[in-house]
C-alpha positions in Angstrom: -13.0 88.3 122.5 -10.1 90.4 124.0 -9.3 93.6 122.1 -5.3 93.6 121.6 -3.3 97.0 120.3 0.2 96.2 119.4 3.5 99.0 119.5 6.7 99.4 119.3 7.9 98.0 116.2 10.3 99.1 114.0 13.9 99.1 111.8 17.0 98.5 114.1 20.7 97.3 113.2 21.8 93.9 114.2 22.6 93.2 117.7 20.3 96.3 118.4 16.6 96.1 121.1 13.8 96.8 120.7 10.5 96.4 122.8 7.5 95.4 121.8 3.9 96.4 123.9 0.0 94.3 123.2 -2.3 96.3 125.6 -5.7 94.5 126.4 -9.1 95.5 126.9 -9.6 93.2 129.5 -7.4 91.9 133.1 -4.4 89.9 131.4 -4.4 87.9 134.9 -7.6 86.1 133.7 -6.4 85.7 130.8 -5.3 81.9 130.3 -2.7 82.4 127.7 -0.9 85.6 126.3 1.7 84.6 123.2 4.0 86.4 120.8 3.7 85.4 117.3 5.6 86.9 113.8 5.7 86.1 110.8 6.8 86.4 107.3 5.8 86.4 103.7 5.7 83.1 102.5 5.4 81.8 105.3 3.3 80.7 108.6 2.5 82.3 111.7 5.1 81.0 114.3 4.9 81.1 118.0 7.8 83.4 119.9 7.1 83.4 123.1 4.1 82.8 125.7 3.1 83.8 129.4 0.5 81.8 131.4 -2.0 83.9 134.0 0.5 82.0 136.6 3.1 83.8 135.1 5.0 80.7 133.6 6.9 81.5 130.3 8.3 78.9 127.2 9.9 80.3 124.3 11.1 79.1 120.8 13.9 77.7 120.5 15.2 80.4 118.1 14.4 83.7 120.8 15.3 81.7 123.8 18.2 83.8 125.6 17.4 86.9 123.0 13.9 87.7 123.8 11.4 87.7 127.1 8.3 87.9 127.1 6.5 89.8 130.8 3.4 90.4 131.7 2.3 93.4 133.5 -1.8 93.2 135.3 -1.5 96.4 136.7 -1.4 97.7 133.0 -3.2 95.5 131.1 0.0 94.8 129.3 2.1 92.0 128.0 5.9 93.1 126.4 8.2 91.6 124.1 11.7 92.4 125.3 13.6 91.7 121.9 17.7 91.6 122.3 20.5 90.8 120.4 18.4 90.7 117.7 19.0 89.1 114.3 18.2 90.2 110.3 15.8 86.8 110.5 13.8 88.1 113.2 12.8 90.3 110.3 8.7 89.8 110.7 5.1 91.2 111.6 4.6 90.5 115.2 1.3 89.9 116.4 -0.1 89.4 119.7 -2.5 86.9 120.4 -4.5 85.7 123.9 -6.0 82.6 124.8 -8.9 83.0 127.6 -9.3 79.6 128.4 -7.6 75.9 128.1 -10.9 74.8 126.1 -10.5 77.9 123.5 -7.8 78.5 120.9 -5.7 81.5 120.7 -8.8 83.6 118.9 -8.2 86.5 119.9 -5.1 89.3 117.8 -4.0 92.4 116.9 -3.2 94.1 114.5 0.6 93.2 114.0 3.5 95.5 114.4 6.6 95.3 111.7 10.1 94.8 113.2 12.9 95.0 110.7 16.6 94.2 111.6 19.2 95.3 109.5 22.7 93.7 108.5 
């Protein structure tokens, strides 16, 4: 498995940024998939974004044109970019990688908790 340290959560107003940070202990570019996940009490883990080792992004349909996801090899690094951001992006964000197309995404941190105020 792929060690993964989230940062960078934390309480902003509406309409405020934030950026998010999942270092890995391994080359990201081998990685197969990289993904963004949050969620809430009550309710189920829900995919925000993803990256591909190829560098192709998708997005929900709920952060597309708010949030980007980017990958950086150099650093081991994959952000979350968060903008324009909402009081129901309220959630724990977790990062989560996917080594291969024949594995599931078993590998995640810790979670970091974003809060967005009215």
């Amino acid at each position: 498995q792929v060690q993964l340290v989230e940062s960078g959560g934390g309480l902003v107003q509406a309409g405020g940024s934030l950026r998010l940070s999942c270092a890995a202990s391994s080359s990201i570019s081998s990685i197969y998939v990289m993904a963004w996940y949050r969620q809430v009490p009550g309710k189920s883990r829900e995919l925000v974004a993803q990256i591909t080792s190829g560098g192709g992004t998708s997005y929900a349909d709920a952060t597309k044109g708010r949030f980007t996801i980017i990958g950086d090899n150099a650093r081991n690094t994959v952000y979350l970019q968060m903008n324009s951001l909402k009081p129901e992006d309220t959630a724990v964000y977790y990062c989560a990688a996917r080594r291969s197309v024949w594995t599931p995404f078993d590998s995640w941190g810790q979670g970091t908790q974003v809060t967005v105020s009215e």
